[in-house]
Each structure stands twice: as C-alpha cells, then as structure tokens.
C-alpha positions in Angstrom: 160.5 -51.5 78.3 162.6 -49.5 81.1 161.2 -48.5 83.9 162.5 -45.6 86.1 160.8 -44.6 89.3 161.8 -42.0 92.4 160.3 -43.3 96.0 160.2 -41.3 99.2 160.4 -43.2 102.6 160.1 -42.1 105.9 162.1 -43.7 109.1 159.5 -41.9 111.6 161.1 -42.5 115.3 158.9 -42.7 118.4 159.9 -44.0 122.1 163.1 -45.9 120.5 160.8 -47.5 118.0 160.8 -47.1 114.7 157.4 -47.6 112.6 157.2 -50.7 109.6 154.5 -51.2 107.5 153.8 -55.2 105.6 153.0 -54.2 102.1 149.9 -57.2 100.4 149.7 -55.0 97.0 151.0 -52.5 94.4 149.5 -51.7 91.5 146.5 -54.5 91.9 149.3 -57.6 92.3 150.0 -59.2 94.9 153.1 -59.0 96.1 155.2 -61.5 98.7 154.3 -59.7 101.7 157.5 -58.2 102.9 157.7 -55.5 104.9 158.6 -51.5 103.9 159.1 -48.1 105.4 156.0 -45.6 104.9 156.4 -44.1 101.5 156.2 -44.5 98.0 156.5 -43.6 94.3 157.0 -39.6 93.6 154.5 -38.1 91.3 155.0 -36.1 87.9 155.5 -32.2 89.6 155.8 -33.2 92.7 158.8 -32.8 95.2 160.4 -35.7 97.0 159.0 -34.0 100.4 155.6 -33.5 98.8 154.8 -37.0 97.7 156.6 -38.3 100.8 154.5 -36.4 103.3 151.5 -37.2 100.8 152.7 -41.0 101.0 153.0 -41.6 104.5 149.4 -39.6 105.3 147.6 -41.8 102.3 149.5 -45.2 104.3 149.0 -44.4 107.6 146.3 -41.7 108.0 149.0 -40.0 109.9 150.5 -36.6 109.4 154.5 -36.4 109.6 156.6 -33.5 109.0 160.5 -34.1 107.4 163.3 -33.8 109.6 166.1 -34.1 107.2 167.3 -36.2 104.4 169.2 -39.5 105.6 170.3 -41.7 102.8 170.1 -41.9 99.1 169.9 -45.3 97.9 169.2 -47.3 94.1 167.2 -50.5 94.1 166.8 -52.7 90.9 163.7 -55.0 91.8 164.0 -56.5 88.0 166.2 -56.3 84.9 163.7 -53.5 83.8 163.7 -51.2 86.7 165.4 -49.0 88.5 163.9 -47.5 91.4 166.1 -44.4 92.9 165.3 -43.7 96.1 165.9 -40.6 99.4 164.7 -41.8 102.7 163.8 -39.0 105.3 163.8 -39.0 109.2 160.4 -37.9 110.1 158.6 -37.4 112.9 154.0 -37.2 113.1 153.1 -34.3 113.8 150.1 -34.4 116.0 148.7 -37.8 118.4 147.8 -40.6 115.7 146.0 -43.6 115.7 147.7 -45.9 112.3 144.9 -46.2 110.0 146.5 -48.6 106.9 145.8 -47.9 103.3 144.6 -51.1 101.3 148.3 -51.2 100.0 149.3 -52.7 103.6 147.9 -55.6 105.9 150.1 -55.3 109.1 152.3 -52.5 111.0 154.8 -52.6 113.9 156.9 -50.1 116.0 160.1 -52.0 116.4 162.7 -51.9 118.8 166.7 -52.2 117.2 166.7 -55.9 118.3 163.5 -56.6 116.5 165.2 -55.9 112.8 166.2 -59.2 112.0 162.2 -60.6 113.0 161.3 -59.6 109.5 161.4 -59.7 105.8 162.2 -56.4 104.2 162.0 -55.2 100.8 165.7 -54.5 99.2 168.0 -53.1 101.7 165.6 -51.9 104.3 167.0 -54.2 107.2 170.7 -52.6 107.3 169.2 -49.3 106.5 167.4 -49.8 109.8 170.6 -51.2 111.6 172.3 -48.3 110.7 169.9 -45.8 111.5 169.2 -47.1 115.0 173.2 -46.8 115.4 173.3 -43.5 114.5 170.1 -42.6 116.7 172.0 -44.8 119.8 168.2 -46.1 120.0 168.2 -49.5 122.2 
C-alpha cells in the first residue's frame, strides 16, 4: 500500500536562534531519535496553516502565528511514501515556556554554527543553512 501524507513545519526564529525539537515516537514506534522542526501531518479538512499552528501548540504548548510560506519540499522516507511538505516562518505569539508533547524527548534553540551538531530528519539540516543565510542570522 501507498502512502501519501502533507506535513506542516514551522522554522520559528528567536534571538538568532532557531527552535529544533528530538522526535522518540510517531504513531506508537520508536523511531531513531533524530531531530525535526515543530510540525506535523495535516489533517482531513484542515488547512496547511491550521494543522500547522495546531501542530506546533500540541508539540510545544506554545502558540505561534505564520509569517509566510518559505519552501516547499517532497520527502520519500520509504518505497511506500511520499510525504509532501510546506515549511512556514513563524514566530510565538505571546512569552512561552517549551512544554514537549510525548512525541519529543529533547529541544534546542540553535545558533547557524550549531546545524551540523545534529541528526536531522530528511533535508532539514540544509533547509536550516539556507534559512539562516537568508535571515543573515549569526
């Protein structure tokens, strides 16, 4: 069987950092602990910017508001799926302490040096490169 899924992420920006989150689970597995940008899987009837901002508040416990679309991007994971993919700058929109879901076991505000310290899922790590370039974040 096929599998097709849309995702959401969020590249939410604060003091030159940028905010990661290490994923320990989907759907009851375990997975190889890699790390991810808030966001997730869209849901029947909803929009990209619904489930996104429903994503990173259910993740987090943070509120973020979308800034504006930044890249659109296709990931196959397996033979069997495709995941097709929008990632968003965001920013939270009130003072927030990171509360993580069960889905996640660490998170970090990184610095553009910082990128290559971790293990990302799929293309996340140039994503990040190129975003910082384009924010002319140190």
């Amino acid at each position: 069987m096929k599998v097709f899924l849309a995702t959401a992420k969020a590249i939410i920006a604060v003091d030159n950092r940028v905010l990661i989150l290490k994923k320990v689970k989907a759907n009851g597995e375990k997975l190889d602990s890699k790390w991810d940008l808030p966001g997730g899987k869209v849901e029947f009837g909803e929009t990209l910017e619904e489930a996104l901002i429903r994503e990173v508040k259910e993740e987090t416990g943070c509120n973020a508001s979308i800034i504006k679309p930044y890249k659109f991007w296709t990931f196959y994971p397996s033979d069997n799926v495709q995941i097709v993919g929008t990632t968003f700058f965001c920013r939270l929109t009130d003072e927030c302490r990171i509360q993580l879901s069960e889905e996640h076991s660490e998170f970090a505000w990184i610095y553009q040096d910082e990128v290559d310290d971790y293990e990302f899922y799929g293309n996340i790590r140039n994503e990040l490169k190129e975003c910082f370039m384009n924010m002319n974040v140190n």
